[in-house]
N, C-alpha and C positions, 0 to 999 in steps of 0.2 A: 645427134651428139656432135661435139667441134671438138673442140681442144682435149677436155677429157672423156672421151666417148671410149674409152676402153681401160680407164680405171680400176673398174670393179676388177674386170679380168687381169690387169697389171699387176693387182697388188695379191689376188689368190692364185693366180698362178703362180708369182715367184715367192710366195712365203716357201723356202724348203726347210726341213727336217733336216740338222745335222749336231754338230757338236758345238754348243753356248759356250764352250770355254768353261772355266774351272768357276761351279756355283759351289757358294762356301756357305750359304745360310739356308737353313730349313726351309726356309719363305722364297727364296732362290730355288731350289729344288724342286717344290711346293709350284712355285708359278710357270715354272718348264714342264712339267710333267703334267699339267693342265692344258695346256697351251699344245703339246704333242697330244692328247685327247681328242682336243676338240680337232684339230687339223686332221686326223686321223677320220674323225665322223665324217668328214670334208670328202676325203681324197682317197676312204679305206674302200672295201673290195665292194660294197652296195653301193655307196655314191649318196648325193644330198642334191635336194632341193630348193629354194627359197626367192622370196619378194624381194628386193633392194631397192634403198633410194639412197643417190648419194648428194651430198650437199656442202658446196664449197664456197664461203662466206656467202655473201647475199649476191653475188655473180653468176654461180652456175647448179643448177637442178635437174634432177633426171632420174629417172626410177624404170626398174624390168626387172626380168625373171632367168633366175640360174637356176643351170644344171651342171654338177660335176660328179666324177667318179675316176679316180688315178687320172692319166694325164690328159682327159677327155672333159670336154663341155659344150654348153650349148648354152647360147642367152639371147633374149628378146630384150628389145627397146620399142622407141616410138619410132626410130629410124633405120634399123637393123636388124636383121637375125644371125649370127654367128654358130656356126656349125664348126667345131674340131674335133675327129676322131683318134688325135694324137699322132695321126702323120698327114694327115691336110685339113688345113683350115680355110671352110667355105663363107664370105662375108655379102650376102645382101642385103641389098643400100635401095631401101622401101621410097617407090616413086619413081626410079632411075632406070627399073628392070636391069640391072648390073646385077651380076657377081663374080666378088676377087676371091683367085684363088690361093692361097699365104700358104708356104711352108711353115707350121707352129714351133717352129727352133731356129726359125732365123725371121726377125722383125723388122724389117729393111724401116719401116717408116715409121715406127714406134719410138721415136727418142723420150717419147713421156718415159717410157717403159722402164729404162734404164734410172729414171729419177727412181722410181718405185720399185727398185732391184734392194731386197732385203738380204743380208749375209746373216745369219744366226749367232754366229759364232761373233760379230762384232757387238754384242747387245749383252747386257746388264736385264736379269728378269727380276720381278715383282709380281706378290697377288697383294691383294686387300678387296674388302668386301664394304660396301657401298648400300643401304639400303635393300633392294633385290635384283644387285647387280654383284658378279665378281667378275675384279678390274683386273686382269693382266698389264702390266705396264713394263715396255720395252724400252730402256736408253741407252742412247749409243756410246762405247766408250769410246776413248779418244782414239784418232789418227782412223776413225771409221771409212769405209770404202763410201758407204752408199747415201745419199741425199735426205734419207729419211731419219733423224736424230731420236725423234720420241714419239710412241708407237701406245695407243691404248688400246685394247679390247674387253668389251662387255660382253661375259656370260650370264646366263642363267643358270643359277646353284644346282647342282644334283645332274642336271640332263648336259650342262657343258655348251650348248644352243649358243649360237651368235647373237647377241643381241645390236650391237654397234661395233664399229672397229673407229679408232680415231689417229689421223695421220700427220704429226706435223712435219710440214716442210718448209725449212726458211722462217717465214712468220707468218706462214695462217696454216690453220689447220681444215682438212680435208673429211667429211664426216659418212661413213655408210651407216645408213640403218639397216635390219635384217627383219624379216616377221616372214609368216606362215612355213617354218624351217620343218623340213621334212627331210630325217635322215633313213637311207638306204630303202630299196624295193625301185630302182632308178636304171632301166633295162639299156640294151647298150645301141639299140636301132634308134634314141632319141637323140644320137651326136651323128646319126648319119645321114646325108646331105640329099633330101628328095628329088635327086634329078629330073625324075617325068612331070614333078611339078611345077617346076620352074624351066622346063623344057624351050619358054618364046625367051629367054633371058640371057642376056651375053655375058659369055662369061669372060674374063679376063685375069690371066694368068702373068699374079706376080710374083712367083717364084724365081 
């Protein structure tokens, strides 16, 4: 991973739940209260699973495997495994025998992170339904804090599943897919950092 090697994780970790500001239409209401579902399967007391591949015009490609459950996660790449049990995040960097050890509430070297910082409350919601897709669509209203203007996500009807999330920033758009989504049975020793197996490995503490 370069430049966006921790995208996936930027943009689910800082989706938070708060208040959207005053929704005035049924379809408004409608696409928040979907939108708090599906986040909720994400990040409620069992936790979720799933494939990702993310894809950002014909430049950059990369695909692995998440786990989350409240502010806890754990994800595989081709170049990485990240371990956070919500007060230390473990990052090794496959090849290098390194690993960094992050405080997960403070991101010293993440300036991506801060583009992919989502405020809820600055955001206009929408659903509409698409073939066998229902489309969440987030836009930003004016004088918005955060870099990300318009915001799609694709469920699956009935179960609420990720199917895609799509992220404009600027003038291209930034695309996750999702498959083999498994929500909750996600035990909590799978965000905790196997010390004795990485025991020949340096560790380096950037806290």
């Amino acid at each position: 991973m370069k430049t966006f090697k921790y995208l996936l994780v930027c943009v689910l970790m800082l989706i938070g739940i708060g208040t959207a500001g005053a929704e005035e239409t049924p379809n408004a209401k409608q696409a928040r209260h979907i939108f708090d579902k599906a986040y909720n399967m994400i990040y409620g007391p069992e936790g979720a699973s799933f494939h990702y591949r993310i894809s950002i015009l014909k430049i950059h490609s990369e695909e692995g495997t998440g786990w989350y459950k409240g502010n806890k996660s754990k994800c595989i790449t081709e170049n990485s495994i990240i371990w956070d049990n919500g007060d230390i995040k473990y990052i090794l960097k496959k090849g290098k025998d390194i690993v960094e050890i992050h405080d997960p509430k403070v991101n010293k070297k993440d300036k991506l992170l801060q583009k992919f910082k989502l405020y809820p409350e600055d955001f206009n919601y929408s659903i509409a339904r698409q073939k066998n897709d229902l489309i969440i669509t987030l836009k930003a209203k004016p004088n918005a804090k955060g870099s990300m203007k318009h915001i799609q996500i694709y469920l699956e009807p009935g179960s609420y599943k990720p199917k895609r999330l799509r992220i404009k920033v600027l003038f291209f758009w930034a695309n996750i897919y999702f498959s083999d989504f498994k929500a909750g049975g996600i035990d909590d020793d799978i965000f905790t950092f196997p010390k004795e197996k990485y025991a020949n490995y340096k560790l380096v503490d950037e806290r």
